[in-house]
C-alpha positions in Angstrom: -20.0 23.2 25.4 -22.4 20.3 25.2 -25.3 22.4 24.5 -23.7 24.5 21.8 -22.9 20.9 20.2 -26.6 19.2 20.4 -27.9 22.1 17.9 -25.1 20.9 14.9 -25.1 17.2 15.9 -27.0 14.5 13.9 -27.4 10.8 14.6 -26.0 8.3 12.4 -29.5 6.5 11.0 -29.7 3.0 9.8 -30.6 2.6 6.6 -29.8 3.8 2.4 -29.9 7.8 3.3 -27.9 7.5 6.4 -25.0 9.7 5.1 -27.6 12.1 2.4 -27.0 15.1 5.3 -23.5 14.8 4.9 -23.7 14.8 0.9 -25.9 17.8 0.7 -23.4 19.4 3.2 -20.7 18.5 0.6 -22.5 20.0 -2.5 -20.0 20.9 -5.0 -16.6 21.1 -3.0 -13.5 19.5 -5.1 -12.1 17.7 -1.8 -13.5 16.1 1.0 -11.3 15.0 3.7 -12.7 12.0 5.6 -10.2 11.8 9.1 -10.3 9.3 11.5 -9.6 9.5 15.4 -8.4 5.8 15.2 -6.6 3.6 12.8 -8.1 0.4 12.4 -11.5 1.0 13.5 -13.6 -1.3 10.9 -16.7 0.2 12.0 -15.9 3.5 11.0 -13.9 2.0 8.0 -17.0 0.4 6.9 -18.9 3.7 6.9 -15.9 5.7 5.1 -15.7 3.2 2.7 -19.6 3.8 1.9 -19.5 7.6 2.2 -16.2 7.5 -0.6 -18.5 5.1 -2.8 -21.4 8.0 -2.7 -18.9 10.4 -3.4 -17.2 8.9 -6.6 -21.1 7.3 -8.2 -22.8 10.9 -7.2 -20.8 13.6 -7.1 -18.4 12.1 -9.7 -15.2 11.9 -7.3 -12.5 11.0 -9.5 -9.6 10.7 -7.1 -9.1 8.6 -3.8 -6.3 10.1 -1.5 -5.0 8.2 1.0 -2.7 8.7 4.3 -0.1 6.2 2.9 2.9 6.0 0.4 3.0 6.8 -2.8 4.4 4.1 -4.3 2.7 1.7 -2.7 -1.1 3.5 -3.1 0.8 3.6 -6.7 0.5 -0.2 -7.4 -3.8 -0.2 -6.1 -4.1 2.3 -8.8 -2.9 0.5 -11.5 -4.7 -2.5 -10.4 -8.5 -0.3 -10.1 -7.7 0.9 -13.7 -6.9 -2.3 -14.6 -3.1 -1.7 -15.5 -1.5 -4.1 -13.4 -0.5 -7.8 -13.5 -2.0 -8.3 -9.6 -4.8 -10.9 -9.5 -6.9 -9.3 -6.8 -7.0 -6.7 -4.3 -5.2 -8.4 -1.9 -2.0 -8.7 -4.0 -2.6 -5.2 -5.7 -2.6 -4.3 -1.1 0.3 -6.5 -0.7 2.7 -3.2 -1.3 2.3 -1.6 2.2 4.2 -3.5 4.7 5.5 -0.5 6.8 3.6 -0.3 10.2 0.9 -0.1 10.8 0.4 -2.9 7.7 -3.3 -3.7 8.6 -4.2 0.1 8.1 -4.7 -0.4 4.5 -4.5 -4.3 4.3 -7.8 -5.1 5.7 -10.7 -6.6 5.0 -12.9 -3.3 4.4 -10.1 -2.1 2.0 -9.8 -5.0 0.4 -13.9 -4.8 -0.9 -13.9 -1.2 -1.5 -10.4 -1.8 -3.8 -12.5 -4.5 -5.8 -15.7 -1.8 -5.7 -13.2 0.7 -7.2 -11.7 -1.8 -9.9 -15.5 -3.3 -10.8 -16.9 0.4 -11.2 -14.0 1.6 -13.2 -14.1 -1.5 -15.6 -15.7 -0.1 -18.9 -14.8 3.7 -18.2 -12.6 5.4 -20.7 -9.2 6.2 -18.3 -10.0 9.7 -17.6 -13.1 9.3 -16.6 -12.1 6.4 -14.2 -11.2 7.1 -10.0 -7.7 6.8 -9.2 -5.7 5.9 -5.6 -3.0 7.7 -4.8 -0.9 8.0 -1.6 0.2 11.1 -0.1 2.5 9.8 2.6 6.5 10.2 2.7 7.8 7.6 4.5 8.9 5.2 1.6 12.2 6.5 1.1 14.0 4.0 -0.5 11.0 2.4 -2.0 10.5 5.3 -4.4 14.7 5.7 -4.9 13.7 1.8 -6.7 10.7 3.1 -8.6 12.9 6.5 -10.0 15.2 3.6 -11.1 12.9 1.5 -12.7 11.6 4.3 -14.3 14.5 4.9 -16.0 15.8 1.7 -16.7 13.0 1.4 -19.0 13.0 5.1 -20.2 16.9 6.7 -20.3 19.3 4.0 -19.2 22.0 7.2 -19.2 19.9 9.2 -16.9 19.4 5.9 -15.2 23.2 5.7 -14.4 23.3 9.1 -12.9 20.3 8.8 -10.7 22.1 5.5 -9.5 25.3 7.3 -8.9 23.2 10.5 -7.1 21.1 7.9 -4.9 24.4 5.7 -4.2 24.8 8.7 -1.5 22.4 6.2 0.7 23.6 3.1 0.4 25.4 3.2 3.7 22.2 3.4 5.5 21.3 -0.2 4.2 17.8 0.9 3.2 17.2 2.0 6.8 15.7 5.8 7.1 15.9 6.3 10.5 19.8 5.3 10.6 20.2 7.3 7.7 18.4 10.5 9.5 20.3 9.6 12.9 23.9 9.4 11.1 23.2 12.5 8.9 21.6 14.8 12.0 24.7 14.0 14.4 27.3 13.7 11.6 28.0 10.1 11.8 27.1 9.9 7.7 27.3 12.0 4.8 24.1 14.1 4.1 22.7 13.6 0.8 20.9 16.8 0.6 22.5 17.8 -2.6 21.7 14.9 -4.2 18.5 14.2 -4.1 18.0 17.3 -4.8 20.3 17.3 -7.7 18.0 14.1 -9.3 14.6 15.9 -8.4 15.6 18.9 -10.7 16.6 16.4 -13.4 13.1 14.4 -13.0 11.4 17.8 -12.9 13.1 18.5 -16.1 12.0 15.4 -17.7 8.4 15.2 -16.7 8.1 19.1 -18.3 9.0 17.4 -21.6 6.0 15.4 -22.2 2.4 16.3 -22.2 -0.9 15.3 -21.7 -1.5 14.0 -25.0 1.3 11.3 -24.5 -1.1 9.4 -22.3 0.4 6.6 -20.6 3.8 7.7 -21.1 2.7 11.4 -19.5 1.2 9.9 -16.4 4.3 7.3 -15.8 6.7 10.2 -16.0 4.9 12.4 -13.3 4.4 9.4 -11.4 8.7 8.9 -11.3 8.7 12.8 -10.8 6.3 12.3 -7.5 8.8 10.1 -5.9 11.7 11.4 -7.0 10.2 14.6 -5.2 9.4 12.0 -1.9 13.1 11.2 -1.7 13.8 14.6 -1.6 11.0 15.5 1.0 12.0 11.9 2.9 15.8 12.4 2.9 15.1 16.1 5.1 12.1 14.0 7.5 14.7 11.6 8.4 17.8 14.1 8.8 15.5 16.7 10.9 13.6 14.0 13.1 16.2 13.7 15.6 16.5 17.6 16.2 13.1 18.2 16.6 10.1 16.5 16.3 7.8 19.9 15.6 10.0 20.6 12.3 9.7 16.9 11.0 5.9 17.1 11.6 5.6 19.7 9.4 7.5 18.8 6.7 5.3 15.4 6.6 2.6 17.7 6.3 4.1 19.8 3.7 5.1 16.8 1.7 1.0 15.9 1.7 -0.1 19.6 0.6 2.5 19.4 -1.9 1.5 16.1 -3.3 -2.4 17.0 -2.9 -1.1 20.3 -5.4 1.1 18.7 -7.7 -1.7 15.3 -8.1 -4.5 17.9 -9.0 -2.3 20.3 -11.2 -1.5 16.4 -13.6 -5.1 15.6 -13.2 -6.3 18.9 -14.7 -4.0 19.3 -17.3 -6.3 16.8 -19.8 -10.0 17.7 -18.1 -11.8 19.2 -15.7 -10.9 20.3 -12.1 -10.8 17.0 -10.2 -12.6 16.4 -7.4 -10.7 14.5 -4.7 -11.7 12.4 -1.3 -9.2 12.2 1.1 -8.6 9.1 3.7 -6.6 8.7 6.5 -6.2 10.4 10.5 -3.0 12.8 9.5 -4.4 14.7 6.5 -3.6 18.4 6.9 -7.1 19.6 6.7 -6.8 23.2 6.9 -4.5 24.0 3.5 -6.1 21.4 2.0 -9.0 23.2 2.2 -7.2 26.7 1.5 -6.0 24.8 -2.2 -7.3 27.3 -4.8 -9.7 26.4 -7.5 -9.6 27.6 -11.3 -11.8 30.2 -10.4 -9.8 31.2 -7.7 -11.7 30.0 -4.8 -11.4 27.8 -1.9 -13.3 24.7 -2.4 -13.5 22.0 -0.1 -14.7 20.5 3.4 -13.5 18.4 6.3 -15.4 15.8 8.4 -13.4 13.9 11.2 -15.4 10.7 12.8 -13.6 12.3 16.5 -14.7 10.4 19.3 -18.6 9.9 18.2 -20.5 10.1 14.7 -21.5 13.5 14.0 -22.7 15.4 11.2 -19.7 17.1 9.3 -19.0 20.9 9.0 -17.1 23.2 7.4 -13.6 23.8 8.4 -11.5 26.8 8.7 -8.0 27.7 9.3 -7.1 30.4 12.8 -3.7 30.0 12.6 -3.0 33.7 14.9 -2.2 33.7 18.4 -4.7 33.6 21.1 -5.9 36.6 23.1 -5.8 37.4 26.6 -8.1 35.9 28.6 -9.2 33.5 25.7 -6.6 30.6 26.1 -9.0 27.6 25.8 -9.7 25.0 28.1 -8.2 21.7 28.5 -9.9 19.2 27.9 -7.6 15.8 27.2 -4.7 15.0 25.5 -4.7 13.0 22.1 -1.3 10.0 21.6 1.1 12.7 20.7 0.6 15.0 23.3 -1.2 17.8 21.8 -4.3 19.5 24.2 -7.4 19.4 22.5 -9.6 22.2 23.5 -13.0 24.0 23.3 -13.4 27.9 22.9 -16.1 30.7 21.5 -15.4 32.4 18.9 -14.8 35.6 21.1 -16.9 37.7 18.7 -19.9 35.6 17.4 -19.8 33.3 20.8 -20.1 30.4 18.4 -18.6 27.3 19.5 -15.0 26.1 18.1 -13.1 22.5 18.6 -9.4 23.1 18.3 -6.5 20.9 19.0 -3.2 23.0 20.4 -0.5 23.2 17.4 2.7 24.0 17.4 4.3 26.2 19.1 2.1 26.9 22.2 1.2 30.5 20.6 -0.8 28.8 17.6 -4.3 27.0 17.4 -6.1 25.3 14.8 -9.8 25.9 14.7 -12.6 23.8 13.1 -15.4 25.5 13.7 -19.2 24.5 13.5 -20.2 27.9 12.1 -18.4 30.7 11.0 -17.1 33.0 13.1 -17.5 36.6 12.9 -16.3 38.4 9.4 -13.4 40.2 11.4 -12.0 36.9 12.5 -12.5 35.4 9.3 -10.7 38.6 7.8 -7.7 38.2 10.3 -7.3 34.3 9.3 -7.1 35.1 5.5 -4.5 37.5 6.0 -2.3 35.7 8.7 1.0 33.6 8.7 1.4 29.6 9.7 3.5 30.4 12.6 3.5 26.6 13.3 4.5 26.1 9.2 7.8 28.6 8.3 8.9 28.2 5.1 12.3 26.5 4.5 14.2 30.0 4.2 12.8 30.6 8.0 10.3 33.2 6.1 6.9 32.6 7.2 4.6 31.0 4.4 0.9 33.2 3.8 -1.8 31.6 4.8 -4.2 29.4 2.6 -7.5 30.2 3.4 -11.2 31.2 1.7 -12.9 34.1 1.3 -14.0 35.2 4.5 -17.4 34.9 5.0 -17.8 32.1 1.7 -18.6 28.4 2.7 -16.1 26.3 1.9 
């Protein structure tokens, strides 16, 4: 294993054109996903915050994604375009107190947000770089930014969002006693009506356009967490039967987001092009998102355990072989094994980390594999993903054989 890594690993260099491998690897993709194997790590914050700089000043990056809430993320990205009434970063920061707080309220996030607000100053709005959140944990937080919405923009449909979300108030603004009562029947589920208010929001939003500016992007904005309540209220209700489905529907949420945030971006301009922060990113149908042309565009590069030059990612989401099970090699903070295989065909190396159920892998490979396995990824099924009808979803994926 560790010779087939020393011919696609780099060293980090000192120095202005430490990260230009890592750009040129890049090129043209819409969305690069910069994980993390730790939260907090300022040294590798530090260098994230750089590469993202690189991104947005050279390869025109217009969007900063980030493994936190949307409402929250919501209020930094009013204060970089200069919308808000916050008088620095550290009160524009001040919105994410869930744990882990220091995640995003840190001292390397607190420079890069006042990089972000300095670079933008000047810039006509769409041409500025926006933060956004893609996270689902802020359940009640976004039920009070649906209202405030509405307070300001139908006081009627105001009143029936309050009488919808008024399904929650027994929970006392606590999600997990919410999920527990709903999941064992202690509580009233309020499936329906969440549901109910993000048809009504969806309704709305489809009633402006881009031309209404400010008033456009505040509407999709209420639609985006009206559609986290929905997405949060099932997390919470499903956590307690089983931690595999409630995974996935966090990482559903994020795709979803990721979709919905570049579908509003392009309406009024070209195809944006998207970085992507955080350790829980869902890397491979991020990557399998679609361009206008109809191809795949994007990359992933994870810091793992030691700085190494970023590859291209793909999806193997089939069932492993006979005889090719990979071998153990540790176990990450949740449990999963993370493991190294060949590419039975090619006898290229792969990293994968074991996904849910046992019968599924993810694979990350350095190269490609062979075209046959590439073939058989583009044509498979998430077995670790079904759909919410119990159907399972096709998979996202490139062209085989094309670079991501």
């Amino acid at each position: 294993m560790l010779e087939g890594l020393r011919r696609h690993l780099l060293p980090l260099e000192d120095g202005a054109g430490a990260h230009d491998p890592l750009m040129r690897l890049i090129g043209q993709a819409r969305f690069a996903l910069l994980g993390e194997a730790s939260h907090g790590t300022q040294e590798f914050y530090r260098e994230r915050a750089e590469i993202t700089k690189r991104l947005i000043t050279e390869k025109s990056f217009n969007a900063v994604v980030v493994e936190g809430d949307w409402p929250d993320a919501l209020r930094v990205n009013r204060y970089v375009r200069g919308l808000s009434d916050d008088k620095d970063a550290v009160a524009a920061l001040s919105g994410f107190q869930r744990f882990p707080a220091w995640m995003w309220r840190n001292t390397v996030v607190v420079d890069f947000v006042e990089w972000l607000r300095d670079h933008n100053s000047g810039l006509a709005p769409r041409q500025q770089t926006g933060f956004y959140g893609l996270d689902l944990y802020s359940l009640f937080s976004s039920i009070q930014a649906v209202l405030a919405y509405l307070d300001q923009a139908d006081p009627e449909a105001a009143r029936r969002a309050r009488y919808r979300y008024a399904c929650l108030d027994h929970a006392a603004e606590d999600s997990q006693a919410y999920g527990y009562a709903a999941a064992f029947g202690l509580g009233a589920s309020c499936e329906d009506e969440v549901v109910q208010q993000l048809r009504e929001m969806n309704r709305r939003a489809g009633e402006f356009s881009p031309v209404s500016g400010l008033e456009w992007d505040e509407a999709f904005f209420a639609q985006q967490n009206a559609r986290l309540v929905r997405n949060a209220e099932e997390y919470y209700r499903t956590m307690f039967h089983g931690r595999v489905s409630s995974w996935n529907l966090r990482d559903s949420h994020m795709v979803e987001t990721l979709q919905a945030l570049d579908r509003h971006l392009t309406a009024n301009g070209p195809p944006p092009r998207m970085c992507g922060l955080g350790a829980q990113l869902p890397p491979g149908r991020c990557l399998g998102h679609r361009d206008g042309r109809g191809g795949a565009n994007g990359m992933w590069a994870s810091s793992c355990a030691t700085a190494t030059r970023a590859t291209p990612c793909w999806w193997a989401s089939a069932p492993t072989t006979a005889g090719s099970r990979p071998r153990r090699i540790g176990v990450n903070r949740r449990g999963a094994s993370g493991c190294a295989r060949a590419c039975p065909a090619a006898g290229r190396m792969c990293f994968t980390r074991r996904a849910r159920p046992a019968s599924c892998w993810r694979c990350v490979t350095t190269r490609p594999c062979a075209p046959a396995g590439a073939a058989a990824a583009a044509t498979g099924h998430r077995r670790d993903l079904p759909a919410r009808n119990g159907t399972p979803q096709p998979l996202l994926s490139h062209p085989p054989g094309q670079p991501v």
